[in-house]
DRENDRENGU-119181 format. One record per atom (N, C-alpha, C): residue in three letters; x, y, z. Coordinates in steps of 0.001 Angstrom, whole numbers, padded with zeros to 6 digits, always signed. Example, Ala and Ser with C-alpha at 12.3 -4.5 7.8 and 13.67 -1.06 7.14 Angstrom:
BEGIN
ALA+013190-005690+007800 ALA+012300-004500+007800 ALA+013200-003300+007800 SER+012850-002250+007080 SER+013670-001060+007140 SER+012900+000030+007870 
END
This chain:
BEGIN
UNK+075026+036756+072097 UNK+073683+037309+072096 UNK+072691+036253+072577 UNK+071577+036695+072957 UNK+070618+035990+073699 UNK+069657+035576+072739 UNK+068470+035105+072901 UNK+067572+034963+072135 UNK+066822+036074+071826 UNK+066514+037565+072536 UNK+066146+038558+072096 UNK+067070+039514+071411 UNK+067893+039017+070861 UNK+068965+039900+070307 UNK+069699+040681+071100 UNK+069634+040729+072611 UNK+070486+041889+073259 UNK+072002+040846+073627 UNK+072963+041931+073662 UNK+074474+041239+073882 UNK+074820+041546+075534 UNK+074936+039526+075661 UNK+074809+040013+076791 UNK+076800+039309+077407 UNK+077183+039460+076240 UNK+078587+038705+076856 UNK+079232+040321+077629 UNK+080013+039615+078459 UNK+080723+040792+079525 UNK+081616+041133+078981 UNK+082201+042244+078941 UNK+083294+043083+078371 UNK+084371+042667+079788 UNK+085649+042038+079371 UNK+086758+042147+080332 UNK+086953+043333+081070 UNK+087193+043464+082291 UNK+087218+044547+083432 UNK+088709+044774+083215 UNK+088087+046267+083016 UNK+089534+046752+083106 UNK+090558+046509+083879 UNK+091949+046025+084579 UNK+092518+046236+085663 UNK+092493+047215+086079 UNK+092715+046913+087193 UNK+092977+048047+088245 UNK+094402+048455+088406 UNK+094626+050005+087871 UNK+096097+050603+087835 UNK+096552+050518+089363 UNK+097869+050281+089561 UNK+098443+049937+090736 UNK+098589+051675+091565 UNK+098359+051435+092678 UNK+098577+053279+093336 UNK+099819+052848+093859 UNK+099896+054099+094098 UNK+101692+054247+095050 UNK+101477+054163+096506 UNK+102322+054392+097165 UNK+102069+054291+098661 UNK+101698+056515+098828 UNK+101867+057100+098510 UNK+101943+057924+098371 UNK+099760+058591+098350 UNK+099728+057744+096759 UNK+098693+057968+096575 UNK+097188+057369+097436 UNK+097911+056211+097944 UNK+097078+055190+098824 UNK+097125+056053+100296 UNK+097832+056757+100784 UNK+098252+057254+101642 UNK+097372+058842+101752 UNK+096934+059739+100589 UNK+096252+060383+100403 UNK+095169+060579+100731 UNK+094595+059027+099539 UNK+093356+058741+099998 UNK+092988+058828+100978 UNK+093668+058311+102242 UNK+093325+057901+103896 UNK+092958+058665+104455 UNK+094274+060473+103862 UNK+094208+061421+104821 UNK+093006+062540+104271 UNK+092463+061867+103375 UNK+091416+062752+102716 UNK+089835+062336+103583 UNK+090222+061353+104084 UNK+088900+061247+104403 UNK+088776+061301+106073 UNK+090178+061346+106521 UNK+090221+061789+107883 UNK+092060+061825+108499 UNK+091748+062669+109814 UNK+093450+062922+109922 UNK+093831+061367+110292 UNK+094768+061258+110205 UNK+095821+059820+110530 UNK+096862+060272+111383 UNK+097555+059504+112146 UNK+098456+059749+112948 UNK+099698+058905+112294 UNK+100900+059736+112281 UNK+101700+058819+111212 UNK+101976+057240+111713 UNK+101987+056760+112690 UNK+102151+055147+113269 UNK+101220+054560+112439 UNK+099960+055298+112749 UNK+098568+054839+111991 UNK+098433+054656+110530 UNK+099380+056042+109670 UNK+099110+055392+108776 UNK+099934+054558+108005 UNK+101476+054156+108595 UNK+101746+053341+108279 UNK+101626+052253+108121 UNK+101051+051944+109623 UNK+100411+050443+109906 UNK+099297+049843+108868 UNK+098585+051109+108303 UNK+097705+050674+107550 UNK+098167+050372+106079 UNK+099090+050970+105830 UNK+099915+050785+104582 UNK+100501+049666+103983 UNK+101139+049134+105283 UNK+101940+048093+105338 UNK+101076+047119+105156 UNK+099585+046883+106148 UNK+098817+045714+106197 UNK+098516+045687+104739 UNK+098285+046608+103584 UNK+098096+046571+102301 UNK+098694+045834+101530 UNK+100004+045443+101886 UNK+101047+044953+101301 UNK+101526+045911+101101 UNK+101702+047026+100990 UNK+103275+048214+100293 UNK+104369+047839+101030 UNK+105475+048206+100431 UNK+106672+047705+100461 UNK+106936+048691+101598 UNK+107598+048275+102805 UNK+108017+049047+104229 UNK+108159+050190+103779 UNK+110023+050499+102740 UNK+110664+051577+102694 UNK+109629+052586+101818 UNK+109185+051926+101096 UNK+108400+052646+100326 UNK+107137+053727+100835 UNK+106732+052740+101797 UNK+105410+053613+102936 UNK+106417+054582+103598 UNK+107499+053880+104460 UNK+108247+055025+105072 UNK+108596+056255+104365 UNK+108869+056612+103336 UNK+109417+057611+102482 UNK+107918+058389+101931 UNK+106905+057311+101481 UNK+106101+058263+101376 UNK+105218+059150+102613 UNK+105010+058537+103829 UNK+104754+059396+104724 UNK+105786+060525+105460 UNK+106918+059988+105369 UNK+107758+061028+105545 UNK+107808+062481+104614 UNK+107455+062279+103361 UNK+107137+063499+102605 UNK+105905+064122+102729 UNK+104772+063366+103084 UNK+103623+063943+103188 UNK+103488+064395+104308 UNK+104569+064455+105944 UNK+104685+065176+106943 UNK+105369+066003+106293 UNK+106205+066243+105692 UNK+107278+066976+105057 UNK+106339+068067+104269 UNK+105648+067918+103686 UNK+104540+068587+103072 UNK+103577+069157+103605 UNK+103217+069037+105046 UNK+102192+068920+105580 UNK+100542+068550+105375 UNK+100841+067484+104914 UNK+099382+066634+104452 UNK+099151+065834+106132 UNK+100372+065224+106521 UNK+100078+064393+107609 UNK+100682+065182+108753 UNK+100274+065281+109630 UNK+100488+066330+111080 UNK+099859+065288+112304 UNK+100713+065092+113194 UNK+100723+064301+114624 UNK+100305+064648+115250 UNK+100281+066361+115418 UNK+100273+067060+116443 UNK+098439+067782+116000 UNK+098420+068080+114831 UNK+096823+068175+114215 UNK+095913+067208+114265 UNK+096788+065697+113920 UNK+095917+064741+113975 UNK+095327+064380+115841 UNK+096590+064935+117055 UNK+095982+064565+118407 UNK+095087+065452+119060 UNK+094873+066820+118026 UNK+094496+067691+118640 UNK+092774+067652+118067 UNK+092176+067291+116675 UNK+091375+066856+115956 UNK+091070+065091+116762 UNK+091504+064725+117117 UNK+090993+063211+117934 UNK+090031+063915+119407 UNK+090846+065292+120253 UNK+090802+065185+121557 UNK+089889+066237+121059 UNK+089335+066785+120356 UNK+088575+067942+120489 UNK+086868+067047+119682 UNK+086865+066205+118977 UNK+086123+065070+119108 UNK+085766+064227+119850 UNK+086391+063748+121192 UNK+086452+062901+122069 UNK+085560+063542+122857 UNK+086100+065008+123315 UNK+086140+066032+124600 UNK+084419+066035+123983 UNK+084036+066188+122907 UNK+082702+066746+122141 UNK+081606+065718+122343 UNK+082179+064479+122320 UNK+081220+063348+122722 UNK+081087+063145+123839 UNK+081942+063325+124974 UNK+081706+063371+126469 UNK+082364+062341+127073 UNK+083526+062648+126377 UNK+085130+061374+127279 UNK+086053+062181+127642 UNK+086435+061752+129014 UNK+087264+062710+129576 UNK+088524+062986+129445 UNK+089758+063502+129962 UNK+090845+063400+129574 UNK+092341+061879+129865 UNK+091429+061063+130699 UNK+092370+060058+130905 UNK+092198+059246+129937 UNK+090952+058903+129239 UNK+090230+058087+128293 UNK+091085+058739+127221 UNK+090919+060165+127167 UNK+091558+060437+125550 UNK+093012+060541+125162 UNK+093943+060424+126892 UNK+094856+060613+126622 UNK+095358+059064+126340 UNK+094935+057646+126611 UNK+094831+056859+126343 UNK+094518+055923+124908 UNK+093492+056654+124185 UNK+093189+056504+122870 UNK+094585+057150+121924 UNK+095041+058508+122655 UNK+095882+059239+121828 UNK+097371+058020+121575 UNK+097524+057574+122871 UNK+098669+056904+122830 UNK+098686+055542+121728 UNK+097366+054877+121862 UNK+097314+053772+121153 UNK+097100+053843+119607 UNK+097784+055257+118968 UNK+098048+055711+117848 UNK+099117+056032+117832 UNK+100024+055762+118379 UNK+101406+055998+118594 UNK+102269+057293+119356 UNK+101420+058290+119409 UNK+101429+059438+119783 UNK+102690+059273+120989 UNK+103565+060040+121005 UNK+104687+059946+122161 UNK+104543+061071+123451 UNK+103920+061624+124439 UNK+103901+061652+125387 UNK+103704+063297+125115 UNK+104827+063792+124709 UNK+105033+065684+124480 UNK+103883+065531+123543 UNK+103576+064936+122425 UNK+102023+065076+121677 UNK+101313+065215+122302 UNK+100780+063946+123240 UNK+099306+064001+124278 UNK+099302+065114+125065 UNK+100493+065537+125465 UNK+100071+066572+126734 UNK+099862+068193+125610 UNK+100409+068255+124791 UNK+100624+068902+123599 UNK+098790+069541+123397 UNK+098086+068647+122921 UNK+097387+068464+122304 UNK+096085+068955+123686 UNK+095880+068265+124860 UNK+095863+068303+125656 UNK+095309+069194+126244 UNK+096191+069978+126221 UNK+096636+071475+126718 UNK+095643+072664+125464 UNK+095282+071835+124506 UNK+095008+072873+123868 UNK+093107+072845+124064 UNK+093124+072091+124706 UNK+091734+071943+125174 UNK+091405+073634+125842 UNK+090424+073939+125995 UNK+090321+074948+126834 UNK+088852+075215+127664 UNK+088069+073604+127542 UNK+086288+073639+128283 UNK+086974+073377+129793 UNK+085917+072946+130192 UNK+086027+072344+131588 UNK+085577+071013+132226 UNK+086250+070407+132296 UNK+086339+068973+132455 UNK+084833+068505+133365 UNK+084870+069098+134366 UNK+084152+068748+135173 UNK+083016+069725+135088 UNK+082862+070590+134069 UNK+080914+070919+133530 UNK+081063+070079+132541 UNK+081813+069651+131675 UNK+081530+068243+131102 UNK+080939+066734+131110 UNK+081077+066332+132684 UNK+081458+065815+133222 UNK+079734+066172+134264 UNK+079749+066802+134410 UNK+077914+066875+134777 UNK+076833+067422+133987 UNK+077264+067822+133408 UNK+075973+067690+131616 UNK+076077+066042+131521 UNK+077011+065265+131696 UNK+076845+063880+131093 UNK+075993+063083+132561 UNK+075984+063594+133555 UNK+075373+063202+134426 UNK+073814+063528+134257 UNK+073789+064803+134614 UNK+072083+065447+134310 UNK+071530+064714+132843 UNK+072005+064652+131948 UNK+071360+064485+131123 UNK+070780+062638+130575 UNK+071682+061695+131585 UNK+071548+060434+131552 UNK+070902+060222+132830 UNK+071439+060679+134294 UNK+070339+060196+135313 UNK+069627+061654+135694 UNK+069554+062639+135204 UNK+068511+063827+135515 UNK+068816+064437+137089 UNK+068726+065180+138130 UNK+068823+066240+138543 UNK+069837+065660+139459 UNK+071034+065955+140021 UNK+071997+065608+140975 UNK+071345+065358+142434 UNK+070842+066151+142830 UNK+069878+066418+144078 UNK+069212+065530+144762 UNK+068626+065095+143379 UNK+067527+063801+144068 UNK+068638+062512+144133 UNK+069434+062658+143976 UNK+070150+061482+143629 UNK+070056+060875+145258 UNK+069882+059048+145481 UNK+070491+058668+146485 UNK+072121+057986+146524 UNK+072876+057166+147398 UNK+073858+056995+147162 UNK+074070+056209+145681 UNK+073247+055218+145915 UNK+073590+053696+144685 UNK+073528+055066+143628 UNK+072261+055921+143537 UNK+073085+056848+142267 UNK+073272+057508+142092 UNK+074612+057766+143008 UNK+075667+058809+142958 UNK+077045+057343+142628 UNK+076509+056696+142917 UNK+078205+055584+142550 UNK+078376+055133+141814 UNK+076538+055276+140889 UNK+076258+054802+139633 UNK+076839+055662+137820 UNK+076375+056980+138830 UNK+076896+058029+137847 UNK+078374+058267+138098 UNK+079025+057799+139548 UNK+080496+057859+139232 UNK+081267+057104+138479 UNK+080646+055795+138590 UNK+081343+054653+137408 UNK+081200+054908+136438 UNK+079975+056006+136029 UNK+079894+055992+134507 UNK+081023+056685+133896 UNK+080969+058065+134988 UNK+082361+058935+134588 UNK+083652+058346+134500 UNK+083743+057439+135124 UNK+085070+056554+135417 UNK+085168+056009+133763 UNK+084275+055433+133378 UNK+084321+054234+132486 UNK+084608+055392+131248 UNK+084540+057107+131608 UNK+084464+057807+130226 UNK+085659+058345+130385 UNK+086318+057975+131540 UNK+087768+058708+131576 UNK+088217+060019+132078 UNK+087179+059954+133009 UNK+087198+061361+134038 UNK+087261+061018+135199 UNK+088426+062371+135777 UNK+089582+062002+137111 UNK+088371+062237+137983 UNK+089133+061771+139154 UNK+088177+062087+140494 UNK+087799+063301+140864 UNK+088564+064603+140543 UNK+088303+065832+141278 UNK+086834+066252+139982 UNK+086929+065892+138851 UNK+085697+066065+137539 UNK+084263+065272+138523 UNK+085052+063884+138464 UNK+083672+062975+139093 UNK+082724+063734+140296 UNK+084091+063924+141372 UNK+083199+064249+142709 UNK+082327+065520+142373 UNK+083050+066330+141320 UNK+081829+067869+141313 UNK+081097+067679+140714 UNK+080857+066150+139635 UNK+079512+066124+139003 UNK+078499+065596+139431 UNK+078951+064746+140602 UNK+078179+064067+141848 UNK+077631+064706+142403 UNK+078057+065523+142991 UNK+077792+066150+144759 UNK+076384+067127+144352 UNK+075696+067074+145593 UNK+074681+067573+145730 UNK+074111+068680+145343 UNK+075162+070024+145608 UNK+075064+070927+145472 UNK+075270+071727+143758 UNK+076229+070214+142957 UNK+076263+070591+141870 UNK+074520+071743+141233 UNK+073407+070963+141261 UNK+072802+071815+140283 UNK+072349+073035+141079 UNK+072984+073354+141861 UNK+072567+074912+142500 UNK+073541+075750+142210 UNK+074702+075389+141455 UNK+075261+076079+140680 UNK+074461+077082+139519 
END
C-alpha cells in the first residue's frame, strides 16, 4: 500500500494457456482466407511443431475451414476490385503457393473485363484518353504495365478512340 491507502502491488499475470496449432490456425482463418502454404509458413515461424501444423491444416481443409481454391478466388476478386490486372494477380496468387490448375482455376472465374478495367484506371488518374499526347499515352501504359495488364488491355485503354466508346 501507498501512502494514501490504495494497493498498489500487482497481482501476478496470469499465464498464458498454450493454443494448439489447430486453434492458432483458426484464429488466422477467422480474420481472413489463408492459402494452405501460407498458413503453414505462418505456423511454423510461431514455433509449432512441423507435424503438428501439418495435421492440423490438413483437417481444417478436410473440414473445410481452409480452401485454396476459395482462398485464390477471394485474393483475385479483391485484386481485380482495386485495379490490378491479371498477370499481377496471377503472380501474387503463385507467391502463396498456389500450383498453376488453382491460378488459372480461380482466374477463370473472373467474369469483368480486363480492358474496361484497365481504362477506368486510366480516365480516372490522367482524365480523358483523347487529349492525351504521346509521353501520355506511354505514361498511362507503364502504369498499366506496373498493375499487371497484358498488352491487348493496355493498347484499348490507350488509344484514342477509347472514350467514344
Amino acid at each position: 500500500m501507498d501512502d494514501n491507502g490504495i494497493d498498489t502491488e500487482r497481482k501476478p499475470r496470469r499465464k498464458a494457456r498454450e493454443l494448439s496449432a489447430t486453434q492458432r490456425a483458426l484464429g488466422l482463418l477467422t480474420r481472413r482466407e489463408h492459402s494452405r502454404t501460407e498458413l503453414t509458413r505462418k505456423l511454423a515461424s510461431r514455433g509449432m511443431d512441423a507435424g503438428e501444423v501439418e495435421t492440423a491444416v490438413a483437417n481444417l481443409a478436410r473440414d473445410g475451414w481452409q480452401d485454396d481454391a476459395r482462398f485464390a478466388e477471394s485474393l483475385m476478386r479483391a485484386r481485380a476490385s482495386s485495379g490490378h490486372g491479371p498477370i499481377r494477380i496471377r503472380a501474387e496468387l503463385a507467391t502463396h503457393g498456389l500450383d498453376r490448375e488453382a491460378i488459372t482455376a480461380a482466374l477463370d472465374t473472373f467474369h469483368g473485363d480486363w480492358a474496361e478495367i484497365a481504362s477506368d484506371l486510366v480516365r480516372r488518374r490522367y482524365g480523358p484518353v483523347a487529349a492525351f499526347d504521346l509521353n501520355q499515352r506511354r505514361k498511362a501504359a507503364d502504369f498499366l504495365l506496373r498493375r499487371g495488364f497484358d498488352a491487348a488491355a493496355i493498347r484499348a485503354a490507350t488509344r484514342a478512340d477509347a472514350d467514344a466508346d
